[in-house]
C-alpha positions as CSV (number, residue, x, y, z in Angstrom):
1,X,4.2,-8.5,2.4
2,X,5.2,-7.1,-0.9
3,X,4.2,-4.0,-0.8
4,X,5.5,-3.3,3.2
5,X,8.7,-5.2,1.8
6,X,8.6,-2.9,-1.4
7,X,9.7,-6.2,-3.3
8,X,9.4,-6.4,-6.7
9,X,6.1,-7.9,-7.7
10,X,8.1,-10.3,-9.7
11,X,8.6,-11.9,-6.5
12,X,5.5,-13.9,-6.6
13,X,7.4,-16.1,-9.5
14,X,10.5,-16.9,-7.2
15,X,10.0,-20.6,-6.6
16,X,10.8,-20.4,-2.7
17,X,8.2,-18.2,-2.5
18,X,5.6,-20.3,-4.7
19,X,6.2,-23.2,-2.4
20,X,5.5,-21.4,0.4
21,X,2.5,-19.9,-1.0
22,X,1.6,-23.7,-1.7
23,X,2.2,-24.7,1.4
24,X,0.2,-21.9,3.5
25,X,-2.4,-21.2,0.7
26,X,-3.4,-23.7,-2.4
27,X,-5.5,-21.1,-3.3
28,X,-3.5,-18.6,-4.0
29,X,-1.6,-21.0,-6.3
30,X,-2.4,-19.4,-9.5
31,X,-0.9,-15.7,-8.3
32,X,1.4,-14.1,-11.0
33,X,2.7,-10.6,-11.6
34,X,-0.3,-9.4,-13.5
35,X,-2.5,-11.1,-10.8
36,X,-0.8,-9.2,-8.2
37,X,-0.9,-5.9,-10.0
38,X,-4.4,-6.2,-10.5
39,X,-5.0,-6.8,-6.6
40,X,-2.6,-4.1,-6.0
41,X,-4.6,-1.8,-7.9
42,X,-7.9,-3.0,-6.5
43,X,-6.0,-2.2,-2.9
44,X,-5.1,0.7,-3.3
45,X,-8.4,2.5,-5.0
46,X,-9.7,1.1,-1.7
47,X,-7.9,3.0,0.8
48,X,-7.6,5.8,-1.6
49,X,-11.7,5.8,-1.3
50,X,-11.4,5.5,2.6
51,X,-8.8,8.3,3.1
52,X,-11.3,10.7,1.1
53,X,-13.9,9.7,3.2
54,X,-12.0,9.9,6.2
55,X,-11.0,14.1,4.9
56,X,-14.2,14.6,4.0
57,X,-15.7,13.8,7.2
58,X,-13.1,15.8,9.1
59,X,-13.4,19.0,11.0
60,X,-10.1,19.9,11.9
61,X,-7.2,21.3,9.8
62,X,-5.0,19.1,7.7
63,X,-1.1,19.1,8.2
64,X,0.4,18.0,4.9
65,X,4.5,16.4,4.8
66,X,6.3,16.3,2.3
67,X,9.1,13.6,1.6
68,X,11.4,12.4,-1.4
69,X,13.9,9.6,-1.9
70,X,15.1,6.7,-4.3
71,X,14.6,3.4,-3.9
72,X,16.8,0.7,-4.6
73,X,15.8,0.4,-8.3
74,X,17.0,4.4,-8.7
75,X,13.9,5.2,-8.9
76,X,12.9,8.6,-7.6
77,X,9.6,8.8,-5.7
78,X,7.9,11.5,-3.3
79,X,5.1,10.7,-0.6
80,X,2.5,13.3,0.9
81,X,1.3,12.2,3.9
82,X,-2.5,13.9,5.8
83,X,-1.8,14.1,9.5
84,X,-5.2,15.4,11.4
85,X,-6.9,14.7,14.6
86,X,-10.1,12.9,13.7
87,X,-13.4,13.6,15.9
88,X,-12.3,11.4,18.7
89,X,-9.4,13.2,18.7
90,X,-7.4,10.0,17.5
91,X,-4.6,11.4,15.7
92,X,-4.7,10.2,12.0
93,X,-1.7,9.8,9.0
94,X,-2.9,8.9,5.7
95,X,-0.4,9.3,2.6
């Protein structure tokens, strides 16, 4: 939810949001920022391992986009996003 939201990973700390936590999932009770940087991180070597598995394993040609813009924080960022046809011709975006 954070990171689709792009909320600020302070977020966790917001009581609302600690009570609901409470209330959906006790045992998540202990999450803080750091906490949820640390999963963050873990997350996102994850899928960075499974996208160069999925490129490595591919046989067609990749079609790289390019994209900038700022985010609320004015901030600049820029994504590069894979698109390819996997080999059951499933079309595939990774960034």
């Amino acid at each position: 939810m954070i990171i689709m939201q792009e909320l600020p990973l302070s977020f966790v700390d917001y009581d609302g949001f600690r009570d609901v936590l409470d209330f959906l999932a006790p045992e998540f009770n202990d999450m803080r920022r750091n906490t949820l940087k640390s999963e963050v991180m873990k997350l996102y070597e994850v899928e960075k391992s499974r996208t160069m598995m999925m490129l490595d394993e591919n046989t067609s040609r990749v079609a790289l986009a390019v994209d900038m813009w700022t985010s609320n924080q004015k901030k600049g960022y820029m994504v590069i996003t894979a698109h390819f046809i996997d080999n059951t011709w499933k079309l595939r975006s990774r960034i």
